[in-house]
Each structure stands twice: as C-alpha cells, then as structure tokens.
C-alpha positions in Angstrom: 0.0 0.0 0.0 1.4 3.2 -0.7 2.2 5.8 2.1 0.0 8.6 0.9 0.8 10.7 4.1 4.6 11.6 3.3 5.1 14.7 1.9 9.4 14.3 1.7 9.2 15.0 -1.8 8.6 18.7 -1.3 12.0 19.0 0.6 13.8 18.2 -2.5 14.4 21.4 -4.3 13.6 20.4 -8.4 10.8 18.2 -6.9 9.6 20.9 -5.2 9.7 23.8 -7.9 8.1 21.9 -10.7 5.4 20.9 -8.2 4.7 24.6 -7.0 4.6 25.6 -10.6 2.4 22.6 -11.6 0.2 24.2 -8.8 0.6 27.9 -10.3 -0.3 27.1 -13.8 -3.7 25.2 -12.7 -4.6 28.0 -10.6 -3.7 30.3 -13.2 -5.7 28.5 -15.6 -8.9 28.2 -13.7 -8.7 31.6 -12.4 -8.8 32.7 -15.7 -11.7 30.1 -17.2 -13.9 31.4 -14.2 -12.9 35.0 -15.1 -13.8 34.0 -18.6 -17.4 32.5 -17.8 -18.3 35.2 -15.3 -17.8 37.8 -18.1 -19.8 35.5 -20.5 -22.8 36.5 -18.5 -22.1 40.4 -19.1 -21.6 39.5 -23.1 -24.6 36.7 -23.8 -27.6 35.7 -21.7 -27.6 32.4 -23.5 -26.7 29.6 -21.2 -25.4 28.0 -24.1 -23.1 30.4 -24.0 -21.8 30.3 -20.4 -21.3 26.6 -20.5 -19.6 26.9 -23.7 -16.2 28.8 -22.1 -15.8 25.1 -19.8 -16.3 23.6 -23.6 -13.1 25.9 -25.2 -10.9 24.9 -21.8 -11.8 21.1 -21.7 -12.1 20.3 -25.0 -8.4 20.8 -26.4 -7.5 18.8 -23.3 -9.4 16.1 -25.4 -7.7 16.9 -29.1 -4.6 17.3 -27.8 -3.9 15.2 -24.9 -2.5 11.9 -26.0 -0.3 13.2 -28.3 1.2 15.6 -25.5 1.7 12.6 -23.7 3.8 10.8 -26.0 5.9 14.1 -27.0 6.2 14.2 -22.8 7.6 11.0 -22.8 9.7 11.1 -25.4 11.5 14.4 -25.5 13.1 17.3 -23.2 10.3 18.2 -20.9 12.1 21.5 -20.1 11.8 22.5 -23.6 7.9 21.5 -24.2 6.6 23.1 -21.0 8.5 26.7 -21.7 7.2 26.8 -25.1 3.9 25.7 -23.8 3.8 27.9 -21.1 5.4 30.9 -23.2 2.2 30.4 -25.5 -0.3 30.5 -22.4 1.5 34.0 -21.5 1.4 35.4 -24.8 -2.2 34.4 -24.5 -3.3 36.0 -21.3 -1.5 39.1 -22.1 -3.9 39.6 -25.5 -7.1 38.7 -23.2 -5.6 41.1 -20.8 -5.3 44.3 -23.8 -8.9 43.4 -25.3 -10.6 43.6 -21.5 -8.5 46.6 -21.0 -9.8 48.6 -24.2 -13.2 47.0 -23.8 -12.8 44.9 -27.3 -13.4 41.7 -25.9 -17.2 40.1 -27.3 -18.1 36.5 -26.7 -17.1 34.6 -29.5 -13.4 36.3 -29.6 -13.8 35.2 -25.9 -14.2 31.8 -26.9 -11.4 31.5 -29.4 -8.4 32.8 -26.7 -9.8 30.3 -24.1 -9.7 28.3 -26.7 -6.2 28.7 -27.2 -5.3 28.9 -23.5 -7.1 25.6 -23.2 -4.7 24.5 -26.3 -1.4 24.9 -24.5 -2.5 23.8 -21.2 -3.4 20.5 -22.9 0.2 20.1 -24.7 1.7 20.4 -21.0 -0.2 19.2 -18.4 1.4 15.5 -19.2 4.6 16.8 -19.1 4.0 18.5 -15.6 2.4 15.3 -14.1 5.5 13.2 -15.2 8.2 15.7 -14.6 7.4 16.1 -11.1 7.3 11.7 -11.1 10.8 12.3 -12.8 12.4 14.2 -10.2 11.3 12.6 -7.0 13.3 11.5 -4.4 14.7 8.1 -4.7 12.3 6.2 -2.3 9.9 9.0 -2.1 7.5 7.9 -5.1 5.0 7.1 -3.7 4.3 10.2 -1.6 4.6 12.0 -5.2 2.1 10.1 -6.7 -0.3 11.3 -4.0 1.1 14.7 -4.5 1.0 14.6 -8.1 -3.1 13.4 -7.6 -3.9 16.5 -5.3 -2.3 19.4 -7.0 -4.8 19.6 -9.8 -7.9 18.6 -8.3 -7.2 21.4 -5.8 -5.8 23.8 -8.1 -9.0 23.2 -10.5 -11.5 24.0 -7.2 -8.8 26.8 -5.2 -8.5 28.8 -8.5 -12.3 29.6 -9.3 -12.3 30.8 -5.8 -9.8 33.0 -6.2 -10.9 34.3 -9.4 -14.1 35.4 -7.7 -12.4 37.3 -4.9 -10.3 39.3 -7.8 -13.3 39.7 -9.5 -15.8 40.6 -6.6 -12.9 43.9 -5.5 -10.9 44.4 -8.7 -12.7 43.8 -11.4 -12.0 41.0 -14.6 -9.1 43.0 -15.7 -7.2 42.8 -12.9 -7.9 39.2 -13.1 -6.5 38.5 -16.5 -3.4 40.7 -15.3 -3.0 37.9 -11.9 -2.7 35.2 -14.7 -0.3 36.5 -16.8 1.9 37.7 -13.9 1.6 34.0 -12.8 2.5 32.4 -16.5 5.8 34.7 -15.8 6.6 33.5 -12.6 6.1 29.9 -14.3 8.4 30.8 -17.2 11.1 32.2 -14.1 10.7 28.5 -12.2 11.0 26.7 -15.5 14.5 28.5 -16.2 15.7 26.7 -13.3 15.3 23.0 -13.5 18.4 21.5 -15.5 16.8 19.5 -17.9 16.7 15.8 -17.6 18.9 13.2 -20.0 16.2 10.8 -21.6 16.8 7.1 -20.8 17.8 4.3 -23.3 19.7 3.8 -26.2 16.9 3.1 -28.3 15.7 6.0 -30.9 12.6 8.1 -29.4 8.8 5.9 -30.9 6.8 7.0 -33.8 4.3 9.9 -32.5 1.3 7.5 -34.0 3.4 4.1 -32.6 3.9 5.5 -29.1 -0.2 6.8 -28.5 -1.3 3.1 -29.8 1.1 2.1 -26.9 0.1 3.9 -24.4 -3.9 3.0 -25.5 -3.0 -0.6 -25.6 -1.2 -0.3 -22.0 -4.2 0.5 -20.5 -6.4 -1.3 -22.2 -4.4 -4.3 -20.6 -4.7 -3.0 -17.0 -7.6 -3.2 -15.1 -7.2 -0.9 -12.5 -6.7 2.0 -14.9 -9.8 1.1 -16.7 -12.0 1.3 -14.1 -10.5 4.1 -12.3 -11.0 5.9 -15.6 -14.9 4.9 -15.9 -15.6 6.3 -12.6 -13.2 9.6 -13.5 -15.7 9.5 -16.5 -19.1 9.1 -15.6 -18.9 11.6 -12.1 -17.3 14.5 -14.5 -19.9 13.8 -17.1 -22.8 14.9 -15.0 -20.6 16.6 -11.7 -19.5 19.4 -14.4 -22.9 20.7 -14.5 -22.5 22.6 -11.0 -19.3 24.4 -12.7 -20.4 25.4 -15.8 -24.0 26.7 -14.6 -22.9 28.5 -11.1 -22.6 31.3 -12.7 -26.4 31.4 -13.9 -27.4 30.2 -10.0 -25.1 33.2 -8.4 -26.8 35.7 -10.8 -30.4 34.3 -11.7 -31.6 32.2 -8.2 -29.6 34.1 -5.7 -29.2 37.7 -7.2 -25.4 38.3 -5.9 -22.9 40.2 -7.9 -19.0 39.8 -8.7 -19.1 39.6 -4.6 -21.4 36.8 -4.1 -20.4 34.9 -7.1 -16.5 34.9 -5.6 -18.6 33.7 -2.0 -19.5 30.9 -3.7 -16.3 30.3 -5.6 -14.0 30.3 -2.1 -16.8 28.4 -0.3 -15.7 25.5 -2.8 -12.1 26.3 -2.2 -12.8 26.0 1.4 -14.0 22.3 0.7 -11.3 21.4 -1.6 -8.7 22.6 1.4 -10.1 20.5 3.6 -10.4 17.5 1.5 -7.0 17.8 0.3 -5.7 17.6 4.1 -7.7 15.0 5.3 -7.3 12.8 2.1 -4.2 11.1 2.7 -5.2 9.8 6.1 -8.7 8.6 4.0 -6.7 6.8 1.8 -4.9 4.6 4.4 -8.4 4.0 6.7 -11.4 3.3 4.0 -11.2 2.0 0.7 -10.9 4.0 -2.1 -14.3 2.3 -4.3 -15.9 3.2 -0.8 -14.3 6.7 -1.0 -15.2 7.3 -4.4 -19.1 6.6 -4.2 -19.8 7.9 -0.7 -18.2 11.1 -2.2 -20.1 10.7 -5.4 -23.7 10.1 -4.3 -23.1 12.9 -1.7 -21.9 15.5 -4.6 -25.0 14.8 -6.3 -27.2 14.7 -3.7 -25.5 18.5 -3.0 -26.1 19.3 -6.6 -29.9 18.5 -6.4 -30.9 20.3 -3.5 -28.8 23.6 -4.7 -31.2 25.1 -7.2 -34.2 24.7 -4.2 -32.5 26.8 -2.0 -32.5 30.8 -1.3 -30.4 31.0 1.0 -26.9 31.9 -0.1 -25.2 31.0 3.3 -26.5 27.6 3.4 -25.2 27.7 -0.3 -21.9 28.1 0.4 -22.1 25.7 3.3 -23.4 22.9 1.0 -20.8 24.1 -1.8 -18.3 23.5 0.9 -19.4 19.8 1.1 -19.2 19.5 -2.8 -16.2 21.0 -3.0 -14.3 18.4 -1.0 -16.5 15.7 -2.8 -14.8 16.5 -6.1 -11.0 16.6 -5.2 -11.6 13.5 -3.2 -13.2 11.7 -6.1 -11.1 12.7 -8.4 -7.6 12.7 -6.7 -8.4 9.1 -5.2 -9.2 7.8 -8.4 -6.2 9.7 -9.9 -3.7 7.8 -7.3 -4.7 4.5 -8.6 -4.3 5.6 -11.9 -0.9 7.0 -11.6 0.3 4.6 -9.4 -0.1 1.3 -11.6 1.7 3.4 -14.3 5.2 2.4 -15.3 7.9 4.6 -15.8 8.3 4.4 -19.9 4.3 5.7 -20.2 3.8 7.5 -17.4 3.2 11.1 -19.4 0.6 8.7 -21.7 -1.3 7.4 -19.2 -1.4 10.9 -17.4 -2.5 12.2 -20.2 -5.2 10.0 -21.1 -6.5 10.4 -18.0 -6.6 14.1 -18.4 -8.0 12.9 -21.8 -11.0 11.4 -20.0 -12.1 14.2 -17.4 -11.7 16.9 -19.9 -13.2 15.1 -22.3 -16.2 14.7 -20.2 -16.3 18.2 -18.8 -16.4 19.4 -22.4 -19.1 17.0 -23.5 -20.9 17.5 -19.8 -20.9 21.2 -20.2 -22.4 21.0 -23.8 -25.2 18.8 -23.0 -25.8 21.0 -19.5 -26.2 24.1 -21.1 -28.7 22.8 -23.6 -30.5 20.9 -21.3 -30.8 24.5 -19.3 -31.8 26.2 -22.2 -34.9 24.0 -22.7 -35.9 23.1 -18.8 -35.7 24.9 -15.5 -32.3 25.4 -14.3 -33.0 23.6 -11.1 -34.2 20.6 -12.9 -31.5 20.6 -15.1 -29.3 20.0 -12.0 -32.0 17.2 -10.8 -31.5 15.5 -13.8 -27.4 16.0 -13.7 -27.7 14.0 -9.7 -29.6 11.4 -10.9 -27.2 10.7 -14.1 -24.6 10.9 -11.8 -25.6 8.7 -9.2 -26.8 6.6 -12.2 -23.2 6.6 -14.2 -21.2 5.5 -11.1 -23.3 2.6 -10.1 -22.8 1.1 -13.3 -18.8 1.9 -13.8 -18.2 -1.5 -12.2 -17.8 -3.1 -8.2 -14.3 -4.6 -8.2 -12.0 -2.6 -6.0 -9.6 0.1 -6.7 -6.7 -0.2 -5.6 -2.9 1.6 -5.5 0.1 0.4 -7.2 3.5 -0.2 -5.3 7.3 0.6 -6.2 7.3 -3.2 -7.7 4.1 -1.8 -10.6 6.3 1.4 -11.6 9.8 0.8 -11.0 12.2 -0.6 -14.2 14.4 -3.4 -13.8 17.5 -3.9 -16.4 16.5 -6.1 -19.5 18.2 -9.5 -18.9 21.1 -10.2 -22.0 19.8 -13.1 -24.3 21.5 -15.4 -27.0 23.3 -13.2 -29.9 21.3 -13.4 -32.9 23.9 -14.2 -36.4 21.7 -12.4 -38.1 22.2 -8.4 -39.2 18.8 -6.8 -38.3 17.9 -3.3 -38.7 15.5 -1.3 -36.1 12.4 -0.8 -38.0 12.0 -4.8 -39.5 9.7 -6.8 -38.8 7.2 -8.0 -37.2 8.8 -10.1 -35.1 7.5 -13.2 -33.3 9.0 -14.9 -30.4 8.4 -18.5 -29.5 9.2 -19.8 -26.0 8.5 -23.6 -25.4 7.8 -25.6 -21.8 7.6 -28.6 -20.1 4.4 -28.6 -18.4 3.0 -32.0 -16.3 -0.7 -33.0 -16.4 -0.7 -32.4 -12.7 0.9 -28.6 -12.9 -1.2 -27.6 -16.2 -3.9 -25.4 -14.2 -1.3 -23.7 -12.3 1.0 -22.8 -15.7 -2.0 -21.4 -17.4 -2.9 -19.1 -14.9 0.8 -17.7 -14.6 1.0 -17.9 -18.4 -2.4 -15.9 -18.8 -0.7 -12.9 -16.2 1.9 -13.2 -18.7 0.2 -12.6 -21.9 -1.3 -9.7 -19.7 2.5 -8.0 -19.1 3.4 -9.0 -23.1 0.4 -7.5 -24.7 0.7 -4.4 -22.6 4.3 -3.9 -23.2 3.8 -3.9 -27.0 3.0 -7.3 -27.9 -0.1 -7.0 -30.9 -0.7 -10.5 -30.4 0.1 -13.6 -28.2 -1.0 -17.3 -27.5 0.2 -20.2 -25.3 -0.2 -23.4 -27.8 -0.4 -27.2 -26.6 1.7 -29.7 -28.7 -1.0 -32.5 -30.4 1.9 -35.0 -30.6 3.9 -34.6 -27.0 0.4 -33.4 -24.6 3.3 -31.8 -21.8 4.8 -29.6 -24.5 3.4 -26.3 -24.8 4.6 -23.3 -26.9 4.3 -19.3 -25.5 4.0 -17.3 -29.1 3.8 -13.5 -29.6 4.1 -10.8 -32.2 5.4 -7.4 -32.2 5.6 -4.8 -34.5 9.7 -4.2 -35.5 12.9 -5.2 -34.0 13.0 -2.3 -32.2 9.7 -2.4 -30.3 10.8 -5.9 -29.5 13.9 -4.4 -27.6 11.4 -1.9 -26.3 9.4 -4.1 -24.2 12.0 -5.6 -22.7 13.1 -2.5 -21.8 9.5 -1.3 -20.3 9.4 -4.4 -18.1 8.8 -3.4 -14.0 9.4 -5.3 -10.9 6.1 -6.6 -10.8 6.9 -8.0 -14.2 10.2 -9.8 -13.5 8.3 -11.8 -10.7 5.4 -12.9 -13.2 8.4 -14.0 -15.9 10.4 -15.8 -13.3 7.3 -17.8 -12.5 7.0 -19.1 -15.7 10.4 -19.7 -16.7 10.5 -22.7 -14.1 8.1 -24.4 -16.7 10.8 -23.8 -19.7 12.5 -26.5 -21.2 16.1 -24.9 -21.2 15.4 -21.8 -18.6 19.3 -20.5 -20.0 18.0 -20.3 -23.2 14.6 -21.4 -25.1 13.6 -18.3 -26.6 13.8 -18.3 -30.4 13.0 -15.4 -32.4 12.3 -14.8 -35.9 11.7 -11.5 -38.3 8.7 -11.8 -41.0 10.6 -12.0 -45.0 7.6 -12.2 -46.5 
C-alpha cells in the first residue's frame, strides 16, 4: 500500500519547484476560465453560451492530450513546458489588452480560451510526469499522492480566487493575476536542469507510441476502471461548474461579490479535502471513498437550485467541493500509481484525456438541457445521471500500485542473434516452449495468462500459449510485435512486478538459459 501521508518529496528542491509551478499554472488556468465565464454572462444571456467557455478549456485537453503525452515522454520536458507555457502568457497578455480597451465580445472570448485551453493540454502530461521524474529516490509514492492533489485542488482553489479578484478588482485585474503567474512559471522553469532521456533506443513514432500507451491501459484493469468512474462523475458533476454562474446571478441575485462567496466556499472544501485525504486513503477503501463522495456530490447538486439562502449555499458548496478533489484525486492515485515509468506522461495524459473530455461534453449537454428546462431541474436531472453513471462503472475494488508496478528493472542479455537486423523490421515473433506435467497444467496457465497480460501491454499485438497434439506436456508461449525495435522496447519497459510474473514461468521452460527463439517476417 502506498504511504499517501509523506510529503518528503517537497524537501527536494527540483521536486519541489516543478510541483509549486504545476500548482501555479492550474490555478492560473482556472482563475482565468472562471474569469472568462463570469464575463460570459455580461456579453450573452444564452446559457449556451456560459457553459460553452468550460467547452473551449476542456475540450483541447481532449484533441490534444494523448499526443502531448507521448511528446512528454519522449523528448526534453524543459523545452515542451516553456514553449507551452510561453504560448499561455502570450495568451493572457492579449485577453488582458482586449478587456483593457473594452474589445473583448463573446465569441473572440471563446477562441483565446480556446487557445489557452490549447497549451494547457500540450503540458499538463509533461508536468504530471516531470514532477514523477524528479522525485526522491524512495519517495514515489508520496509524489504520486502529491501529483493526484495538486490539480484537483488547483481546479476547485483557482475559481475561488478568481471570484475574490473579480468581486474587489474587477475581470481586468484578473487577466493581469494570470499573466503575472504564466511569468513567474516561465522564471521557475528556467531553473530546473533539464533531464537526460533514458535508453539507447531512438525516441517511438508519434502514431506508434499513442497506440502504446492505449494498448497499456487497455491491458490493466485498475486504470480502466478508475477511468470509468473519473468519467461518468465529471460527465454529469461538471454541470454545478459550468452553470454557477447562472445560479449566483439568476436564483440568488449576488454580484461579482457573491459569485466569488460561492467560488471560495468550494475552495474551502477542496482545502479540507486535500488535508484529510491522505489519512482517508490509508483508513477506507478507495471504491468506498469514491461513491460515498459521489452520491453525496450529487445529492448536494440537487438540493442547490431549491434553496434561497446563499449562506446555506456556500455551506453545502463547501461539502461538494471536497467531494470533487476527493473523487477525483483518489481515483487519480490508482491511476498514476499502476503506471510504469516508460508511459507514465501517456497514461497521465489520457486520464486528463477522460475528465476533460467529459467536462467538455458535460458542459455541452448542460447548457442545452438548461436552455430548454428549469435550471434547477436541469441540475435534478445532472444527480440522478450521476448517481446513475457510477453505479454502473463496475464493483471490483480500486486499488494503489506499489514501487514493484512502476519501478524498471534492467533487460536480462539473451543469445546473440547471427543475423544483421535493422530497427524498423519486422514484425517479429518470439516463440518460448515448456515442459508442463498434467498435474501442474492449471497452475501454468494461470501464470502464463498474467503473462500474456505483461506482453500485450508492453507492446506485444498479439500472443497465444499453444499445446503440442503430438507430445500433450509440450506447450509453446507465441507472440508478435511490430519491429525489431519495439521488440527491444518491451524488454526494456518491463517493471518489478513483471520480472516476478516471468520468473514464475520460466521454471516451466524446457532450457530456462536459453529457449527463446526469435524470428523476423521476410515475406
């Protein structure tokens, strides 16, 4: 189990700068998308319209976030997050001039959250796996549990901020607190030495490495149902976010003011969440965690639109504020944590993949479904789908990696080959043969099937364990991959975890110094 309570990793300097400006850049950006959807309701009554600004920041997150996973994985993350971050300044800084004149109308609001949302999505892999990258040796799993918090708190902490620069200094000011924060980014950046990739292998294909890092978790089971639950409480949870505005303004009547009240009220909860977590984590299970904290979000999100009463608002906004990070950051731990180093950035990305994804999609159907019913309905019908979605994303529990998921282990060294190869042949198809008695055949296929697991999801497109029709005891271990060099590849990727599984079935090997035989397609 993994020690979510340490926090050592923040006493090591790089660790501790790329984290703080991990934390920076999400507060920036939400600050700004608040600032963004609060001024939507000056330029468009439309709730269309409102709900639409969540749309231009989650939706490139969708576009782009695989492929900024592999380019995090694969090149200088240095370099990719000060362009990226460069980008989000120059950004800011035009939303900044067109509030200042008074040029800014909602559709060229659109497009430069749009844009902002576009560079945030090539980065945010490359932040989540930098700040794995320059942990402490010994100290990953408290970074995992770091990594898992800082968003989830910067994506509830930054709204509320926006509203308090919004309720006493106006939108402008606002935009200005961004782009002062994009610099300060750009100064922390400048810092860190960058990092020497590992391997001797040349970097994967941009198409090759986000088919890998789809097949990997494909082929892992806690990821995929960490990610359903991710999905279906974002899909309907996003419609308290996107249509707060509308219930500051329309149902309560507050200003700038109130609407920052309510903002900071779900800071408050996300503060508290985010201290208590860790101690959560290592009393009650996490599938517990996740759907006590889901069924009470929604429950929080029905009653809402019913009341008048802004202070029992903010109390109940409180709750649903520490509802989110916990749901999210729990289920963000698992996935994270099962990760192994070579696709960390991919999976990290996909994941952000999945809850921007459904915010985008969630905001789109909200806002139409608020255009056509009541808005308090709309958020009765956004509970129910909620409560609805998680109780059918599955009742196995989640659970947290350990150093042996995540951690590499050198490739053992195996018979020369005579043959001159070059990287990119192939397909190549290994064949492994064992001795298996009638009495241990139950026991081989079960370690052989765990196997196939760990070869598929390290690259392997496909793989079968065969049973000799002449000699019953003689069983052959076949698989394919694409080229020569994806074959070294996964050898490469293999974890801990996997070394255990292989050593387990190379007792069953007919010659466990050397029985592997490969061979490269000619025709």
């Amino acid at each position: 189990m993994i020690n979510t309570s340490a926090i050592g990793p923040l006493r090591h300097p790089p660790f501790r700068i790329v984290w703080s400006a991990a934390l920076l850049v999400q507060l920036a950006i939400w600050m700004q998308n608040s600032g963004a959807a609060w001024m939507m309701t000056e330029l468009s009554s439309s709730k269309l319209m409102v709900s639409l600004v969540q749309t231009a920041m989650a939706l490139p997150c969708f576009l782009l976030g695989l492929p900024s996973g592999v380019l995090a994985d694969l090149f200088d993350k240095k370099r990719l997050l000060f362009i990226t971050q460069l980008g989000s300044l120059s950004v800011c800084v035009l939303l900044l001039i067109f509030a200042f004149l008074d040029y800014l109308s909602a559709w060229p609001l659109l497009i430069l959250t749009f844009a902002l949302g576009s560079f945030n999505a090539l980065s945010m892999a490359a932040w989540l796996s930098s700040t794995i990258q320059l942990a402490p040796t010994g100290q990953l799993s408290a970074a995992f549990a770091l990594n898992s918090i800082s968003p989830n708190v910067g994506r509830v902490i930054g709204p509320a901020l926006a509203g308090l620069c919004i309720a006493f200094f106006g939108v402008t000011t606002l935009f200005a607190s961004v782009s002062i924060s994009f610099l300060l980014v750009l100064l922390l950046i400048s810092s860190l030495k960058p990092v020497k990739r590992e391997g001797f292998l040349p970097p994967e294909r941009l198409w090759t490495g986000m088919m890998n890092g789809l097949r990997y978790i494909r082929h892992t089971q806690q990821q995929r149902m960490a990610l359903r639950y991710v999905f279906m409480f974002d899909l309907s949870g996003c419609a308290l976010w996107a249509l707060l505005p509308l219930i500051a303004k329309n149902q309560l009547n507050l200003d700038a003011n109130g609407y920052g009240l309510l903002l900071g009220s779900l800071g408050i909860g996300a503060i508290i969440s985010a201290t208590q977590l860790p101690n959560l984590l290592n009393r009650v299970s996490i599938r517990k965690l996740v759907v006590s904290s889901s069924v009470i979000y929604a429950g929080v999100m029905m009653c809402i639109p019913f009341i008048q009463n802004t202070l029992v608002v903010c109390c109940m906004l409180v709750v649903a504020g520490a509802c989110w990070v916990g749901v999210n950051t729990s289920a963000g731990t698992v996935i994270q944590s099962t990760a192994a180093a070579w696709v960390r950035a991919r999976v990290a990305s996909i994941q952000l993949l999945v809850i921007m994804g459904a915010m985008a999609l969630g905001a789109i159907i909200w806002g139409l479904v608020g255009d056509h019913i009541a808005l308090n309905y709309t958020f009765v019908v956004a509970g129910l789908c909620l409560i609805s979605g998680v109780s059918v994303s599955g009742k196995q529990p989640l659970k947290m990696g350990s150093e042996a998921d995540f951690s590499s282990v050198k490739a053992p060294e195996f018979q020369p080959i005579l043959l001159e190869i070059g990287m990119d042949e192939g397909p190549v198809a290994v064949e492994i043969d064992y001795l298996v008695s009638p009495s241990g055949k139950q026991e081989f296929l079960k370690i052989a099937h765990n196997v196939g697991t760990i070869r598929r999801r390290n690259g392997a497109l496909k793989w079968r364990v065969y049973r000799d029709l002449s000699q019953p005891d003689h069983y052959a271990e076949r698989f394919i991959v694409r080229s020569w060099s994806e074959y070294l590849r996964q050898r490469e990727r293999a974890t801990q975890a996997d070394k255990l599984d292989a050593l387990k079935l190379k007792q069953y090997q007919f010659n466990p110094q050397g029985d592997t035989q490969r061979f490269v397609a000619v025709l």
